[in-house]
C-alpha positions in Angstrom: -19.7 26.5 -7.3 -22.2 23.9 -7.7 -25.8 24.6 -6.9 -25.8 22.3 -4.3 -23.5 24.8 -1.9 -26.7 26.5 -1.0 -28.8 23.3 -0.2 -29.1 22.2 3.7 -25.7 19.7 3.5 -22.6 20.3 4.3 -21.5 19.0 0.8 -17.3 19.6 -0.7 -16.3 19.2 -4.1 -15.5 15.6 -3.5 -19.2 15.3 -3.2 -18.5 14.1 0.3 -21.7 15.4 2.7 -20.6 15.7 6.2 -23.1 14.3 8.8 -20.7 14.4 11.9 -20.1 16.9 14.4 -17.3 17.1 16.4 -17.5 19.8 19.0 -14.8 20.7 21.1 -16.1 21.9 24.7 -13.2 22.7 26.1 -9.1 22.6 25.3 -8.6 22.1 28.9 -7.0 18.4 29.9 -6.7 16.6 33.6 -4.2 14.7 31.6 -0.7 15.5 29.9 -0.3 12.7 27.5 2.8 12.3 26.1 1.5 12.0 22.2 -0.6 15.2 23.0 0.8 18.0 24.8 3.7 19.1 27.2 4.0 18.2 30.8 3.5 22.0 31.5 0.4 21.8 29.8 -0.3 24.4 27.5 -1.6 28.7 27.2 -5.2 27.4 27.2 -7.6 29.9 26.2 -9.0 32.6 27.2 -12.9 32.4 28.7 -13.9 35.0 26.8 -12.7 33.4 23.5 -14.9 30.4 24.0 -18.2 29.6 23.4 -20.5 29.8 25.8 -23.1 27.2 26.8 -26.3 28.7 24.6 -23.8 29.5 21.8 -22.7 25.9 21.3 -26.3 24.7 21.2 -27.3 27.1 18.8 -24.1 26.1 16.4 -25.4 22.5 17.2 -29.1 23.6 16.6 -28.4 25.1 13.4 -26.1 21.9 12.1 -29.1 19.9 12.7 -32.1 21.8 11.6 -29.7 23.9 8.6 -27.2 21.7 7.9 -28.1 17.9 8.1 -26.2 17.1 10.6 -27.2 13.4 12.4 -24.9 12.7 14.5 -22.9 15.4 17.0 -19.8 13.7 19.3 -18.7 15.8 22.4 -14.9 16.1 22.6 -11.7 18.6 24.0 -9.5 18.5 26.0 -11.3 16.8 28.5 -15.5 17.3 28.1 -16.1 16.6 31.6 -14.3 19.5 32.7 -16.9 21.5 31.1 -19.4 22.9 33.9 -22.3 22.7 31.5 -21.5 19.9 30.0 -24.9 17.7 31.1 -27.6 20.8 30.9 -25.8 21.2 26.9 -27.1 17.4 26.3 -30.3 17.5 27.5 -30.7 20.6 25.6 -29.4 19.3 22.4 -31.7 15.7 22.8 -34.5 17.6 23.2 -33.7 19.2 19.3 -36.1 18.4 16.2 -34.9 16.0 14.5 -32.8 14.5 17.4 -29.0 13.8 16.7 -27.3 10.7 18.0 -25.2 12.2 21.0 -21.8 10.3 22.1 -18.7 11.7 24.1 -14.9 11.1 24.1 -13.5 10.9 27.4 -10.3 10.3 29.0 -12.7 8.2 31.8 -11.7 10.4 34.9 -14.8 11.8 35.9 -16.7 9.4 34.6 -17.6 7.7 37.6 -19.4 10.8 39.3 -21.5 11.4 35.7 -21.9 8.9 34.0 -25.6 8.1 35.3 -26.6 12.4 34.9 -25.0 11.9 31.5 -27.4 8.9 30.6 -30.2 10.7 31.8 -29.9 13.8 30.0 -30.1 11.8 26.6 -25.9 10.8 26.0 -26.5 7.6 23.9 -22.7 6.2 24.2 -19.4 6.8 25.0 -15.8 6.4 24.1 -12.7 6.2 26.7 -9.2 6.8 25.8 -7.2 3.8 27.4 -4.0 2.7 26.1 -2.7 0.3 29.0 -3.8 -2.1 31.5 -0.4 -1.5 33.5 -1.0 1.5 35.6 2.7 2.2 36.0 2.9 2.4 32.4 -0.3 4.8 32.4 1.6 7.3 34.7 4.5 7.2 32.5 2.2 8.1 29.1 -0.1 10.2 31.2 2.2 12.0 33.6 -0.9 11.1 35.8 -1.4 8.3 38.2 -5.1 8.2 37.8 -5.5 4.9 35.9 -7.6 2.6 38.9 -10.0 6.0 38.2 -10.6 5.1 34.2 -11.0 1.6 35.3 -14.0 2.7 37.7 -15.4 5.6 35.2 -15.5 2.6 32.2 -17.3 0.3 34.9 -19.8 3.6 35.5 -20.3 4.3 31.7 -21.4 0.4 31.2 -24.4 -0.1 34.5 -25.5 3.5 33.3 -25.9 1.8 30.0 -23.9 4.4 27.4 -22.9 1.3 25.3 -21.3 0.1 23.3 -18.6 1.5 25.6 -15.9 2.1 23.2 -11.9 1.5 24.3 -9.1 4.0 21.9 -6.0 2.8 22.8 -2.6 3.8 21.3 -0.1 1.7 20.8 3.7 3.4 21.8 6.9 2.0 20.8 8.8 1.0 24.3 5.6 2.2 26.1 3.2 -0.4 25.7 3.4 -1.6 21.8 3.0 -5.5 23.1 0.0 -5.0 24.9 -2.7 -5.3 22.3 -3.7 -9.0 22.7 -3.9 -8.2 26.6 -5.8 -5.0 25.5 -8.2 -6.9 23.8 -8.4 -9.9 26.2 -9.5 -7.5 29.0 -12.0 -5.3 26.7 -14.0 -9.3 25.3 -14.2 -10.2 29.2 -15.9 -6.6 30.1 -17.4 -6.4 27.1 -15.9 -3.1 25.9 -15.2 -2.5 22.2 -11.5 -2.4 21.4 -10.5 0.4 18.4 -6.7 0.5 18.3 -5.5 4.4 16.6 -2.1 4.9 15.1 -0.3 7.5 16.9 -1.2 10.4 14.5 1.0 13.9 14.6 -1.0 15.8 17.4 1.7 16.6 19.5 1.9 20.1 20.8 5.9 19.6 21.0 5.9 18.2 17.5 7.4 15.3 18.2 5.9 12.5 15.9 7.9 10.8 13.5 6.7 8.0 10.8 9.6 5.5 11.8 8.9 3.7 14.3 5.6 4.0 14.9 3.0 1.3 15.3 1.0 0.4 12.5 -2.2 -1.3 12.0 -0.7 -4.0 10.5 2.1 -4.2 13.3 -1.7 -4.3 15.7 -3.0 -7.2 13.8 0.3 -9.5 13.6 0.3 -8.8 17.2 -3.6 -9.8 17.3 -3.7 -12.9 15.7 -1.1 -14.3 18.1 -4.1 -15.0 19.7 -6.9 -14.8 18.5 -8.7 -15.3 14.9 -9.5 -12.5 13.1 -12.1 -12.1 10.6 -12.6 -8.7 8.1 -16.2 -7.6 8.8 -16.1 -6.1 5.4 -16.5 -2.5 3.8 -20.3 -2.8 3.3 -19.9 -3.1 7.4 -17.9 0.0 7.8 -19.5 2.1 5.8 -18.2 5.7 6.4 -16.4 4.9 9.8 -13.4 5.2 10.4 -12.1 1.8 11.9 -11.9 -1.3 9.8 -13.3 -3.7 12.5 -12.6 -7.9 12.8 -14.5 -10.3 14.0 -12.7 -11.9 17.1 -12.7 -15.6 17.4 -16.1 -16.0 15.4 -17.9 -13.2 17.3 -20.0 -11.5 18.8 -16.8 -9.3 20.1 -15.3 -6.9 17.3 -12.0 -5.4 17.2 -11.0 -2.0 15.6 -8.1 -0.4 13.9 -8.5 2.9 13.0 -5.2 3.6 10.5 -5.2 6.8 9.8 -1.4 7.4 8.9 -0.9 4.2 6.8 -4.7 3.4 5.2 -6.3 6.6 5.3 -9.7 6.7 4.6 -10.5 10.3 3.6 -12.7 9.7 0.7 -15.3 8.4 3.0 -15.0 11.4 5.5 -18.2 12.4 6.8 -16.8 15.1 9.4 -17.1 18.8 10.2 -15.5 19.9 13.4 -16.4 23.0 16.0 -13.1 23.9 18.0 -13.8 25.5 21.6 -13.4 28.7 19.9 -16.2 28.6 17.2 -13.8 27.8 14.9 -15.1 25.3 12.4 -12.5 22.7 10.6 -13.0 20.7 7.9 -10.3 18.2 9.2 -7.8 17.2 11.9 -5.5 18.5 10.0 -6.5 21.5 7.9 -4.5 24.6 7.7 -7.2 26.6 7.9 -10.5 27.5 9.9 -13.6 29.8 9.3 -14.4 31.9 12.3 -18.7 31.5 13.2 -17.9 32.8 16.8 -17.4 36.5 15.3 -20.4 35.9 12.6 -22.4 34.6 15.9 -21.7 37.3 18.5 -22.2 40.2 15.8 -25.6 39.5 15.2 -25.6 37.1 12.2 -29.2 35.0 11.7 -29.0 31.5 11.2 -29.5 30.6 7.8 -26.3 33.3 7.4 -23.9 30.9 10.2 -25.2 28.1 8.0 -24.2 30.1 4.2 -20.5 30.5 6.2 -20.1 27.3 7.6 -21.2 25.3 4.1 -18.5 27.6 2.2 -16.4 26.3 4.9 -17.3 22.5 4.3 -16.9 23.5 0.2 -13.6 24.0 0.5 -12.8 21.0 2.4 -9.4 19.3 0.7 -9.3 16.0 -0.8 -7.4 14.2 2.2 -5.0 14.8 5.1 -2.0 13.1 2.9 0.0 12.1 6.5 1.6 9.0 4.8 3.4 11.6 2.9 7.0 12.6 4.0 6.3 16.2 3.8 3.3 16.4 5.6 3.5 19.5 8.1 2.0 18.7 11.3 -0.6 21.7 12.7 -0.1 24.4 14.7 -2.8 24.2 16.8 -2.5 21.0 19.2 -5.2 18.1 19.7 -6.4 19.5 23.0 -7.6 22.6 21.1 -8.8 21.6 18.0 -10.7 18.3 19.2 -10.0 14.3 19.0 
């Protein structure tokens, strides 16, 4: 093992250096998404099995301060369902060095929180949107809560968490020809648009390659109407979306392809499940329990030692163009978007 292992990174063999937190509040949902879990929901877990509010910002505290760790994004399930969820951000804005704080949402409660989210330090958000139709939104959803996205966007923009980004996923039969009307709506409210290929994250394991809506069935669908322009990889740096320019700007487009154009050399992710589980991807087969190091006593700098083993081992890439990828057990909800 390289030398480095012991430094404050989170560094693999790939000489990849994770700088992004993902930390998974809660594996609890409002919604029951078709791509993501059963309409039954799921066994969600135990309260005793997940972290509690001061053992999530120490994990944070120590990814920031031990770790070098710039950057943490709130996710689930659903974050706003988490109780604590606005005392966690003021707590961890108030951290030396500060991180950049943003949150994915499905949009429900937005509304109500938005403005308490703002003012606890959240710098931005992102909203999971995939239609403007709202019967269409029940049938993906299960839930007929779309005019309440609609209002938590419109919240997450006056409280000023911008750029307000817009996911949407594309479902063949469901709402594949919407993208130009996806991104007609998100230039006129000034939303940024990131379109994500349904990835296998079903609970039901349901996904299958054919069929599905790639990025480059998005763009052909794009540049019916409007002109497109590559912002270019010096742009994109280690993000995941390949962004256009739309009509000449200043409005950008995404595509996040993470099925057909993979971008896992320029991964710069660790992820915390709502367990205290730590992933090194979406996808791994594997996690590295700090919840059991953490509740039997274990320092800091010794969390850190496990969870920068953890980010050693991280694999080279995800490989889901490949026919005999194995989806994982664990479903999105649980694991974290």
């Amino acid at each position: 093992m390289s030398s480095r292992e012991g430094s404050h990174v989170l560094i693999d063999t790939y000489g990849r250096v994770a700088t992004d937190l993902r930390v998974s509040l809660t594996d609890r949902c409002n919604l029951r998404c078709t791509y993501c879990m059963p309409e039954e929901g799921l066994q969600w877990l135990a309260k005793p099995d997940l972290l509690t509010d001061d053992e999530i910002v120490r994990l944070i505290g120590l990814a920031v301060t031990r770790a070098g760790i710039t950057e943490v994004r709130f996710t689930g399930g659903e974050p706003l369902l988490r109780p604590g969820l606005v005392g966690i951000v003021e707590r961890v804005a108030a951290m030396e060095p500060r991180p950049q704080m943003s949150l994915t949402t499905n949009g429900i409660g937005l509304k109500r929180t938005a403005t308490a989210l703002k003012a606890a330090g959240l710098d931005r958000v992102n909203v999971s949107l995939d239609t403007l139709r709202p019967d269409v939104f029940k049938t993906l959803t299960r839930r007929d809560r779309h005019k309440d996205v609609i209002e938590g966007l419109e919240a997450a923009r006056a409280a000023g968490l911008t750029p307000v980004k817009v996911n949407s996923v594309l479902m063949p039969g469901l709402n594949e020809n919407e993208a130009p009307d996806l991104l007609a709506w998100a230039v006129e409210h000034d939303y940024e648009l990131r379109f994500i290929e349904q990835m296998p994250l079903d609970a039901q394991h349901g996904w299958k390659r054919e069929g599905m809506v790639t990025a480059g069935d998005i763009l052909t669908s794009l540049r019916t109407r409007f002109e497109l322009t590559e912002e270019g990889a010096d742009e994109r740096g280690s993000a995941p979306a390949e962004r256009w320019i739309v009509d000449g700007g200043p409005h950008r487009v995404g595509v996040i392809a993470s099925v057909t154009r993979p971008f896992c050399s320029a991964c710069d992710r660790t992820r915390l499940t709502a367990d205290g589980q730590v992933r090194t991807c979406l996808f791994a087969s594997e996690e590295t329990d700090l919840r059991a190091a953490l509740r039997s006593g274990a320092p800091d700098e010794e969390l850190a030692r496990i969870w920068r083993l953890a980010m050693w081992g991280k694999k080279a890439g995800a490989g889901l163009d490949d026919p005999s990828f194995v989806q994982p057990d664990r479903p999105m909800s649980a694991i974290g978007g």
